[in-house]
mmCIF file of the N, C-alpha and C atoms, coordinates in Angstrom:
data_MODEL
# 
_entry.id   MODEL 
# 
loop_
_atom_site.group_PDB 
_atom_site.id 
_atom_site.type_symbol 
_atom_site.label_atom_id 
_atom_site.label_alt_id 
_atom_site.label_comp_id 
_atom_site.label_asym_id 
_atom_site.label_entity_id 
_atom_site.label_seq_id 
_atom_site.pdbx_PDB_ins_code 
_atom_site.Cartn_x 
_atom_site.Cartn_y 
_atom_site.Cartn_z 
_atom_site.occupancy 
_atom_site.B_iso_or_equiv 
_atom_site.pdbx_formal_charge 
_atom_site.auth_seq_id 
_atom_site.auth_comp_id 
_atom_site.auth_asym_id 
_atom_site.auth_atom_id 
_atom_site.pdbx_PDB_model_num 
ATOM 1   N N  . UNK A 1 1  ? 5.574   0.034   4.234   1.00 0.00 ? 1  UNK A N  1 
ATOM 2   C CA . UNK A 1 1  ? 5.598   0.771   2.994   1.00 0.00 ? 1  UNK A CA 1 
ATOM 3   C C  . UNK A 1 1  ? 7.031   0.758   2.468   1.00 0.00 ? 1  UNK A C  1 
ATOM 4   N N  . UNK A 1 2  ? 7.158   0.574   1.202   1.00 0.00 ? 2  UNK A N  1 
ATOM 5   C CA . UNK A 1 2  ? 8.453   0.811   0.658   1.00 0.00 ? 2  UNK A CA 1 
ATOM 6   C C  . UNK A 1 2  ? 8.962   1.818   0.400   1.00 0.00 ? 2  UNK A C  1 
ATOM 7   N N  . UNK A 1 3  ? 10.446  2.063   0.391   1.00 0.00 ? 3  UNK A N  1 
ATOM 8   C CA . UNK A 1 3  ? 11.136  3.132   0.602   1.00 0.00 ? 3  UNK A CA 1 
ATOM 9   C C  . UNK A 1 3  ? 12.142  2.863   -0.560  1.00 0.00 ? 3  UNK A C  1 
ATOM 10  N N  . UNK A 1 4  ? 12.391  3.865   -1.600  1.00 0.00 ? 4  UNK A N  1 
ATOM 11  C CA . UNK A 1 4  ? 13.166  3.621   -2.529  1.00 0.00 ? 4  UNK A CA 1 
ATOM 12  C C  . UNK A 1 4  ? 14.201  4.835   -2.535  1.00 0.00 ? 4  UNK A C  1 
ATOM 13  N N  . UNK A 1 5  ? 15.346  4.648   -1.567  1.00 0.00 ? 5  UNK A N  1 
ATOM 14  C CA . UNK A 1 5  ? 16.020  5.294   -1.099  1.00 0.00 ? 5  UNK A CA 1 
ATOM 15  C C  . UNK A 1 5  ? 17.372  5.521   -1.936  1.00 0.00 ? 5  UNK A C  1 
ATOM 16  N N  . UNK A 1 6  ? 17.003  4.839   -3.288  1.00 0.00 ? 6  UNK A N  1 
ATOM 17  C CA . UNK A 1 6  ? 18.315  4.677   -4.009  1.00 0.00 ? 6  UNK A CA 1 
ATOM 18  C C  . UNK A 1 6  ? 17.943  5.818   -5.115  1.00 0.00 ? 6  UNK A C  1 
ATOM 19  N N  . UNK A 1 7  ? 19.025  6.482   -5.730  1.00 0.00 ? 7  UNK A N  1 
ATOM 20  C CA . UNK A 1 7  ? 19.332  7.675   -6.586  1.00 0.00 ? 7  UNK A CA 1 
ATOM 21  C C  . UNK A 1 7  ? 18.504  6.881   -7.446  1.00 0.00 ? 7  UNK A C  1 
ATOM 22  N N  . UNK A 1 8  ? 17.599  8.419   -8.751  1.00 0.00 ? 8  UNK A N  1 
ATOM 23  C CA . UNK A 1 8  ? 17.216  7.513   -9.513  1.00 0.00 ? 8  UNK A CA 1 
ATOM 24  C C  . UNK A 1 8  ? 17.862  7.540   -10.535 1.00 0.00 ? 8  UNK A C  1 
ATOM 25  N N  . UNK A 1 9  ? 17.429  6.597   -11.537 1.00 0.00 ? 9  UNK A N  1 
ATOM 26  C CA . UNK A 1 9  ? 18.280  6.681   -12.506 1.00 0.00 ? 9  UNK A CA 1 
ATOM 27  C C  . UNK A 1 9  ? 17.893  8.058   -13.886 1.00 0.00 ? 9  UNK A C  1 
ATOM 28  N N  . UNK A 1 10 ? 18.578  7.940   -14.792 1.00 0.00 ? 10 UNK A N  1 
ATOM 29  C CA . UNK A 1 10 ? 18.465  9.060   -15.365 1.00 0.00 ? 10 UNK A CA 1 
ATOM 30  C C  . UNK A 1 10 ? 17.838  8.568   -16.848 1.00 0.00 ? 10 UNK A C  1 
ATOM 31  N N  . UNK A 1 11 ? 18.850  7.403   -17.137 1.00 0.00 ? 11 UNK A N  1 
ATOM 32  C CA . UNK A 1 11 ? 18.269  6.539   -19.112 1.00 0.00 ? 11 UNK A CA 1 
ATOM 33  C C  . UNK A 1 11 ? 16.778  6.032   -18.430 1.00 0.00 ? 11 UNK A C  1 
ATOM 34  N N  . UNK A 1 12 ? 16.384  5.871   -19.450 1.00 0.00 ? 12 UNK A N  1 
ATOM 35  C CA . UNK A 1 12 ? 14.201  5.440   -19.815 1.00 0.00 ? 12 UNK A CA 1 
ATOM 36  C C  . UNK A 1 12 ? 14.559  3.708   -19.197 1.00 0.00 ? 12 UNK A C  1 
ATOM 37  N N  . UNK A 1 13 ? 15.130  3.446   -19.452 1.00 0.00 ? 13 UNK A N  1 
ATOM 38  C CA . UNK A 1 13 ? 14.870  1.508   -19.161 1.00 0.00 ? 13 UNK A CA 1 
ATOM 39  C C  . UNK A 1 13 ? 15.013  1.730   -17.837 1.00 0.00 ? 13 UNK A C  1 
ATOM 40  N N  . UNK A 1 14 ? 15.894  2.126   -17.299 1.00 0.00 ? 14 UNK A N  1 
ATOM 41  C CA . UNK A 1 14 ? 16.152  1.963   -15.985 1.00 0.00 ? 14 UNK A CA 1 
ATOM 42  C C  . UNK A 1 14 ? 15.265  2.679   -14.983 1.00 0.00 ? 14 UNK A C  1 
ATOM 43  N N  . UNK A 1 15 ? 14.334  3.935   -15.188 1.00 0.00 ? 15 UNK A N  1 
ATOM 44  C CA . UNK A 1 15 ? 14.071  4.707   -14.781 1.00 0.00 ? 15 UNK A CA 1 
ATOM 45  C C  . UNK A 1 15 ? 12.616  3.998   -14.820 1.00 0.00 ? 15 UNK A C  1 
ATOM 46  N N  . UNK A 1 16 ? 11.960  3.610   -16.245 1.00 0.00 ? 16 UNK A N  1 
ATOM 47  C CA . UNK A 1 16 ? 11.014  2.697   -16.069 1.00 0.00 ? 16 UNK A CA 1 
ATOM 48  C C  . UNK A 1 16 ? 10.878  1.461   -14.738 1.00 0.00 ? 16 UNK A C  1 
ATOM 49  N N  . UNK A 1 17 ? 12.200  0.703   -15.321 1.00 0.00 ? 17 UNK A N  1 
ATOM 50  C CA . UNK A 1 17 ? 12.225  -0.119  -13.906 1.00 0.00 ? 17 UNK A CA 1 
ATOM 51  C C  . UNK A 1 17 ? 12.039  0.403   -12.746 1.00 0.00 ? 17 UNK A C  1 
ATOM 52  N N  . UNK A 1 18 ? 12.449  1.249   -12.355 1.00 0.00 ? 18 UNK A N  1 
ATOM 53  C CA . UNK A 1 18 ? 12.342  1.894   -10.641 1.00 0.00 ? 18 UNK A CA 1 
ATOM 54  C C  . UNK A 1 18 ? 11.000  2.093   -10.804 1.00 0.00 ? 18 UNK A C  1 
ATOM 55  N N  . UNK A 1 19 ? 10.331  2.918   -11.864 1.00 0.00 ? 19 UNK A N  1 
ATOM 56  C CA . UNK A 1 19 ? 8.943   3.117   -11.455 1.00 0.00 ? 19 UNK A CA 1 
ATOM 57  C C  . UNK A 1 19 ? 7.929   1.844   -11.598 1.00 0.00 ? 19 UNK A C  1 
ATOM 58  N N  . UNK A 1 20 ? 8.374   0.875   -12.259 1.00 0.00 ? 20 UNK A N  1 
ATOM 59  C CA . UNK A 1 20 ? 6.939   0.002   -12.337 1.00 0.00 ? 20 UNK A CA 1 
ATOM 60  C C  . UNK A 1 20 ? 7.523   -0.974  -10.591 1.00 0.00 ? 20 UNK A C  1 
ATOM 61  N N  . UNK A 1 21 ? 8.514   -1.001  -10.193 1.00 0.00 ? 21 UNK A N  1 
ATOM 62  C CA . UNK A 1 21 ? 9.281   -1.923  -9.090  1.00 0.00 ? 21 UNK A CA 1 
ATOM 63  C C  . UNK A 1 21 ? 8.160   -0.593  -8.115  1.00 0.00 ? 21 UNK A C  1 
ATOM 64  N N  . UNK A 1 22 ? 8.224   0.431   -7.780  1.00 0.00 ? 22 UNK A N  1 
ATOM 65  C CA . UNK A 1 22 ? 7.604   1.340   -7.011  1.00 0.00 ? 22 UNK A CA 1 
ATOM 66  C C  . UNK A 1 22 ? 5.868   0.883   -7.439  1.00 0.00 ? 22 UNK A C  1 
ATOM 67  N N  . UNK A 1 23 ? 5.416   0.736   -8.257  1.00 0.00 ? 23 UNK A N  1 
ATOM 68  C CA . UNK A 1 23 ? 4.402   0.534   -8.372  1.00 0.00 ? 23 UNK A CA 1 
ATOM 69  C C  . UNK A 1 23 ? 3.676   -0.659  -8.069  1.00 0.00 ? 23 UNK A C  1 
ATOM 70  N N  . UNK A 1 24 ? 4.486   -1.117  -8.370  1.00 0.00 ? 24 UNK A N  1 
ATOM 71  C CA . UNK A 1 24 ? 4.539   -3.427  -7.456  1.00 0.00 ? 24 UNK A CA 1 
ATOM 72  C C  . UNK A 1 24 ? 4.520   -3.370  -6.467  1.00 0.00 ? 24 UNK A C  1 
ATOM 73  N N  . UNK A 1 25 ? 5.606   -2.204  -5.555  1.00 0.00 ? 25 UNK A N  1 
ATOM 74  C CA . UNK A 1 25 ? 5.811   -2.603  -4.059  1.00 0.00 ? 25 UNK A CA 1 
ATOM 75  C C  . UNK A 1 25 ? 4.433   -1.890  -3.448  1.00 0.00 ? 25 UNK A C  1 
ATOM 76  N N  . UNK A 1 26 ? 3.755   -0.668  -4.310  1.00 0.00 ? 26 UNK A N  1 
ATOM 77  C CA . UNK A 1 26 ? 2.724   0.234   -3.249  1.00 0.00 ? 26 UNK A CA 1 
ATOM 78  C C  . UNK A 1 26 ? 1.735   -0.725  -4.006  1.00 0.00 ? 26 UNK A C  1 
ATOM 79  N N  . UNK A 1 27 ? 1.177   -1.446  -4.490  1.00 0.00 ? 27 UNK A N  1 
ATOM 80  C CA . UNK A 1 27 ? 0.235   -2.572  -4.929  1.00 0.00 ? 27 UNK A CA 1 
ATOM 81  C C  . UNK A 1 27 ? 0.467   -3.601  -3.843  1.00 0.00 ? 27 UNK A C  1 
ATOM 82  N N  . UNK A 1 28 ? 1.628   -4.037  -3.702  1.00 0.00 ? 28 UNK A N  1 
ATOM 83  C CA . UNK A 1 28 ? 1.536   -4.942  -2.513  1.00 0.00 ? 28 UNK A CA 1 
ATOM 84  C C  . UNK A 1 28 ? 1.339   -4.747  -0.459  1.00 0.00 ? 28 UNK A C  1 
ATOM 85  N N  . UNK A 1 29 ? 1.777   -3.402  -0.784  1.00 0.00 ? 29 UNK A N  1 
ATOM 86  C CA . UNK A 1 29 ? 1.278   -2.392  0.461   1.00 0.00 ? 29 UNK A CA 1 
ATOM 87  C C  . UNK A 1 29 ? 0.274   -1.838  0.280   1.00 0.00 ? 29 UNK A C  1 
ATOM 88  N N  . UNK A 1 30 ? -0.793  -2.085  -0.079  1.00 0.00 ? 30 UNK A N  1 
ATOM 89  C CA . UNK A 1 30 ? -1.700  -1.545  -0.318  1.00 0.00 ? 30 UNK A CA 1 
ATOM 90  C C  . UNK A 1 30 ? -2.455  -3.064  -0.180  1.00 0.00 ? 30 UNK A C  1 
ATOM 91  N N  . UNK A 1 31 ? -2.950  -3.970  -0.666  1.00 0.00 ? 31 UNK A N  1 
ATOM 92  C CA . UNK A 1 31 ? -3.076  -5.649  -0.795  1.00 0.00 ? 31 UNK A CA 1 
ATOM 93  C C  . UNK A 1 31 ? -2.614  -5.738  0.872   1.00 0.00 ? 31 UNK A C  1 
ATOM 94  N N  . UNK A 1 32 ? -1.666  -5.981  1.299   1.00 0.00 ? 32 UNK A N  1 
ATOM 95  C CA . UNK A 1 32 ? -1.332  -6.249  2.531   1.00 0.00 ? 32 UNK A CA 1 
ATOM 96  C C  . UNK A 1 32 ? -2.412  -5.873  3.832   1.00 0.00 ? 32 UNK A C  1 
ATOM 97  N N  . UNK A 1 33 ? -2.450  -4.507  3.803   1.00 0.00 ? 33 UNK A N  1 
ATOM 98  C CA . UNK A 1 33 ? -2.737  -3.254  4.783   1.00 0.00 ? 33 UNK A CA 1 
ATOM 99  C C  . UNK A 1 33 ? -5.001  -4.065  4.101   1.00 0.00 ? 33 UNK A C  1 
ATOM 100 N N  . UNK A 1 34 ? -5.418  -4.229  3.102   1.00 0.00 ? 34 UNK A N  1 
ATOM 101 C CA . UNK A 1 34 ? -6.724  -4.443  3.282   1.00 0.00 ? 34 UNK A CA 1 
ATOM 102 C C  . UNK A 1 34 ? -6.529  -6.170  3.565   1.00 0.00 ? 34 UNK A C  1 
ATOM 103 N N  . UNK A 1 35 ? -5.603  -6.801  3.395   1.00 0.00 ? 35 UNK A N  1 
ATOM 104 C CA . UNK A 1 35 ? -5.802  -8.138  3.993   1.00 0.00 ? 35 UNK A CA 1 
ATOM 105 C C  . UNK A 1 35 ? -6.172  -8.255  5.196   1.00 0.00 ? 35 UNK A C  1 
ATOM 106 N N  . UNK A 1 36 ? -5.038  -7.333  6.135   1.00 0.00 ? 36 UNK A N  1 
ATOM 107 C CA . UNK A 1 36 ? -5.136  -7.193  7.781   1.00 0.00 ? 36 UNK A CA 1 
ATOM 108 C C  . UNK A 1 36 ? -6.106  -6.623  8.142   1.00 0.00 ? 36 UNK A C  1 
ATOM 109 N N  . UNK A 1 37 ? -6.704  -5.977  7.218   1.00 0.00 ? 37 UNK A N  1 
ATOM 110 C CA . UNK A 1 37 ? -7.817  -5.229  7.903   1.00 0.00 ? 37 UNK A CA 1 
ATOM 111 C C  . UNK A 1 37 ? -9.005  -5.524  8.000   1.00 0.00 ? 37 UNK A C  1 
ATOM 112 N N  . UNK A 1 38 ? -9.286  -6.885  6.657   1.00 0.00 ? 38 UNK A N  1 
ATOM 113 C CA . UNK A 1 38 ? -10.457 -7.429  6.614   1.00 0.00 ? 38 UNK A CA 1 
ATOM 114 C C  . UNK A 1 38 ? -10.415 -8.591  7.311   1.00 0.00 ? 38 UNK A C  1 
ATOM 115 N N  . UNK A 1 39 ? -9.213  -8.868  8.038   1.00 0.00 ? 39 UNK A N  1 
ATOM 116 C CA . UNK A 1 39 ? -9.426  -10.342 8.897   1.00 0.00 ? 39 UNK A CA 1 
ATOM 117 C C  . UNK A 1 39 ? -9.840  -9.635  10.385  1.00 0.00 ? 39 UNK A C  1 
ATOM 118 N N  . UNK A 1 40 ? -9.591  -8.201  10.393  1.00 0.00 ? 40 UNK A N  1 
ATOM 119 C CA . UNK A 1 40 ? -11.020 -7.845  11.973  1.00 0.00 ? 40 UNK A CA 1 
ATOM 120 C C  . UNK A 1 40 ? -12.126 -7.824  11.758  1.00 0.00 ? 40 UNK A C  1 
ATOM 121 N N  . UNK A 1 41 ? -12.353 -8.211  13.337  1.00 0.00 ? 41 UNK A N  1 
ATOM 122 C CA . UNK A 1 41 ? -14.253 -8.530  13.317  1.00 0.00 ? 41 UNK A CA 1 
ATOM 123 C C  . UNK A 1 41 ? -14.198 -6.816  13.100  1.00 0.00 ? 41 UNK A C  1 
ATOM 124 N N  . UNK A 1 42 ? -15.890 -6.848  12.864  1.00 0.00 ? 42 UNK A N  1 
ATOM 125 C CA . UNK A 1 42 ? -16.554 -5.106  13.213  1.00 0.00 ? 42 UNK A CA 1 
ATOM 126 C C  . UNK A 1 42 ? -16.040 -4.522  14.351  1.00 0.00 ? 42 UNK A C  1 
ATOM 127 N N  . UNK A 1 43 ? -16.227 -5.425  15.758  1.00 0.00 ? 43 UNK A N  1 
ATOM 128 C CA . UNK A 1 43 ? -15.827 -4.567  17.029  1.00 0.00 ? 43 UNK A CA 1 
ATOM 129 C C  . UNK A 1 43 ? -14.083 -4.308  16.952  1.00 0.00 ? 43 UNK A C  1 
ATOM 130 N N  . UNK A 1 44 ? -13.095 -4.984  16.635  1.00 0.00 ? 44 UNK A N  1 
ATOM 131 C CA . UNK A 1 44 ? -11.791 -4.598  16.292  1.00 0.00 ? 44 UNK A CA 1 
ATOM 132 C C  . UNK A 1 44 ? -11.836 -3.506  15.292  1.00 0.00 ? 44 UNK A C  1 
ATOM 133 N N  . UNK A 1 45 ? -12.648 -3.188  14.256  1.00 0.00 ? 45 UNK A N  1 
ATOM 134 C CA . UNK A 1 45 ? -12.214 -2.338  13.446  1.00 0.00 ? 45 UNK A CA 1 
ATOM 135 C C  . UNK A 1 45 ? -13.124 -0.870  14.053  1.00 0.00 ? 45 UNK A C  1 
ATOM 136 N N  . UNK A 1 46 ? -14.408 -0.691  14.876  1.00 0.00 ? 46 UNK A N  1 
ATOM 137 C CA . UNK A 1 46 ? -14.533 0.267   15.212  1.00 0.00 ? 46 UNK A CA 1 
ATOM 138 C C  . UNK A 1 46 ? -13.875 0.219   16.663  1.00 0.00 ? 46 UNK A C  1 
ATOM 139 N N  . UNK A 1 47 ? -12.937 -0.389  17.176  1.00 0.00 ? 47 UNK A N  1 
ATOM 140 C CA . UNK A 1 47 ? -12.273 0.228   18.209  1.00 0.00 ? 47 UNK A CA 1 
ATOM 141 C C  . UNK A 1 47 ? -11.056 0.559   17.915  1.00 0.00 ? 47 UNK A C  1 
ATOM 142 N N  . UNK A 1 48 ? -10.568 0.924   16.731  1.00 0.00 ? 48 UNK A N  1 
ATOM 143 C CA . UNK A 1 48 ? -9.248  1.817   16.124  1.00 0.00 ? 48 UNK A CA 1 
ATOM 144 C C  . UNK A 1 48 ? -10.377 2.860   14.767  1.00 0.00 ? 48 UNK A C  1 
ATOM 145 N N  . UNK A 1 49 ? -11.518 3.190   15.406  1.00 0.00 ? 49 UNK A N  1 
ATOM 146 C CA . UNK A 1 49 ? -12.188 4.051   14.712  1.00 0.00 ? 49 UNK A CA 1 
ATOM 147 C C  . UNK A 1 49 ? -12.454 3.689   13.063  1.00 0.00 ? 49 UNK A C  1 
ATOM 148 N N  . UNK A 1 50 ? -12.751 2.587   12.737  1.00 0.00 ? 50 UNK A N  1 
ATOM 149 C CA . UNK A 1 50 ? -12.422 1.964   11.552  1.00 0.00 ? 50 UNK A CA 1 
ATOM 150 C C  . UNK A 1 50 ? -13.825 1.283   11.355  1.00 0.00 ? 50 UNK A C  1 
ATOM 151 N N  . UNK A 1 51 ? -14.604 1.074   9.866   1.00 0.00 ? 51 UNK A N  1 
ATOM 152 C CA . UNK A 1 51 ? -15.828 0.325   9.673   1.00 0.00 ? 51 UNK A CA 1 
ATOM 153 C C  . UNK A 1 51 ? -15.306 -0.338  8.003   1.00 0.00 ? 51 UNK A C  1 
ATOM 154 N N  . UNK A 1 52 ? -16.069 -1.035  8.025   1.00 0.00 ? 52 UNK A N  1 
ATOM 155 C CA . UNK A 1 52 ? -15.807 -2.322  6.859   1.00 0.00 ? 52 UNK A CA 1 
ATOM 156 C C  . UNK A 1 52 ? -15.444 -1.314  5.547   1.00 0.00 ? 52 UNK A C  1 
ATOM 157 N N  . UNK A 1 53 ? -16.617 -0.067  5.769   1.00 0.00 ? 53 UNK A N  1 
ATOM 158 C CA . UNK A 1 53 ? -16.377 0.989   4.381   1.00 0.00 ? 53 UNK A CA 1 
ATOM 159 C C  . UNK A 1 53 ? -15.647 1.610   4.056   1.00 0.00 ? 53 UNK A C  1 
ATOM 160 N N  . UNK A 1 54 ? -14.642 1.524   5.416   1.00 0.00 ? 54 UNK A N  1 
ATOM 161 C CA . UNK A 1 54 ? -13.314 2.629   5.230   1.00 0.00 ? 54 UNK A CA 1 
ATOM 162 C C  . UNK A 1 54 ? -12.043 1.709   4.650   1.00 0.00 ? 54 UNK A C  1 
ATOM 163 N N  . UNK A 1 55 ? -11.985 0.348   4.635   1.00 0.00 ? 55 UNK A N  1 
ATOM 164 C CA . UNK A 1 55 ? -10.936 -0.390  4.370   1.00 0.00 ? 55 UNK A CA 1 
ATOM 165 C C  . UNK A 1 55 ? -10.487 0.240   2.666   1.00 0.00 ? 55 UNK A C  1 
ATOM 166 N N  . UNK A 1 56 ? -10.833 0.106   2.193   1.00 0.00 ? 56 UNK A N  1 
ATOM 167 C CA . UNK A 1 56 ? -10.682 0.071   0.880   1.00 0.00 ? 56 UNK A CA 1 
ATOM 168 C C  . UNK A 1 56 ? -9.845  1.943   1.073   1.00 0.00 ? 56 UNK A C  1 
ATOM 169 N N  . UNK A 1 57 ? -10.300 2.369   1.327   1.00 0.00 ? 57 UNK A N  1 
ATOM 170 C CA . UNK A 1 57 ? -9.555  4.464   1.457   1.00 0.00 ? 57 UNK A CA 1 
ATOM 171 C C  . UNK A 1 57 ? -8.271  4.107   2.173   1.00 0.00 ? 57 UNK A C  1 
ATOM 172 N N  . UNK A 1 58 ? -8.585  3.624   3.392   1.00 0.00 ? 58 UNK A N  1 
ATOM 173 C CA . UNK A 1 58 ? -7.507  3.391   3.834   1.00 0.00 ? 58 UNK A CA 1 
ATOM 174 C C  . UNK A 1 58 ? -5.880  2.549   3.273   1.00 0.00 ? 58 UNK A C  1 
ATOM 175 N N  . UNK A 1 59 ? -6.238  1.734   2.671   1.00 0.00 ? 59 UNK A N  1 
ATOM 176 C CA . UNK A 1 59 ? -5.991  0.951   1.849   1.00 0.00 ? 59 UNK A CA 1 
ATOM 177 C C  . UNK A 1 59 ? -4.812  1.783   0.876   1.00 0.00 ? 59 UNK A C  1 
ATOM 178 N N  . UNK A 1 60 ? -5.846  2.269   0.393   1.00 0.00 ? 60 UNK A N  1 
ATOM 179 C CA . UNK A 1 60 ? -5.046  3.376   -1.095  1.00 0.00 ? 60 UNK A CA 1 
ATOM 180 C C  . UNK A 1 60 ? -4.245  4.017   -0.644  1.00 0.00 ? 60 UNK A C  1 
ATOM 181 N N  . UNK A 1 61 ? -4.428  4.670   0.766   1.00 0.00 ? 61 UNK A N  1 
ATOM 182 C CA . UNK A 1 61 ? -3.741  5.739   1.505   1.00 0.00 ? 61 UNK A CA 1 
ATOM 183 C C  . UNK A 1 61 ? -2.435  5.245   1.594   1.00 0.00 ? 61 UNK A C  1 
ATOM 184 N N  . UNK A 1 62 ? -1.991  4.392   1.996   1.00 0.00 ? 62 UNK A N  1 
ATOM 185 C CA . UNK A 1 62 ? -1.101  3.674   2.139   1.00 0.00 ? 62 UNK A CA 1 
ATOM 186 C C  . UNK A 1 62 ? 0.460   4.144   1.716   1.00 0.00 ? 62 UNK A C  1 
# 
């Protein structure tokens, strides 16, 4: 997950940028986290308590 550990800014352009760059990076952590999750079989995903229907929640959670 990304961490945007830098001050934010205060003017609209810049402040925009940080937020749509935050919104790219939890889109791609989010994309990532259901890639890995849909390349387990069923028995890998219910032995970390997990079923095909939960990918997508989990996912968002992110």
């Amino acid at each position: 997950m990304a961490d945007l550990s830098i001050a934010r800014p205060h003017n609209g352009f810049a402040a925009r940028l940080v937020t749509l760059f935050a919104a790219v990076s939890a889109w791609n952590d989010a994309r990532a986290t259901r890639k890995a999750l849909s390349a387990l079989t069923d028995r890998e995903l219910e032995d970390i308590g997990l079923s095909r229907g939960d990918i997508d929640r989990v996912a968002r959670s992110c």
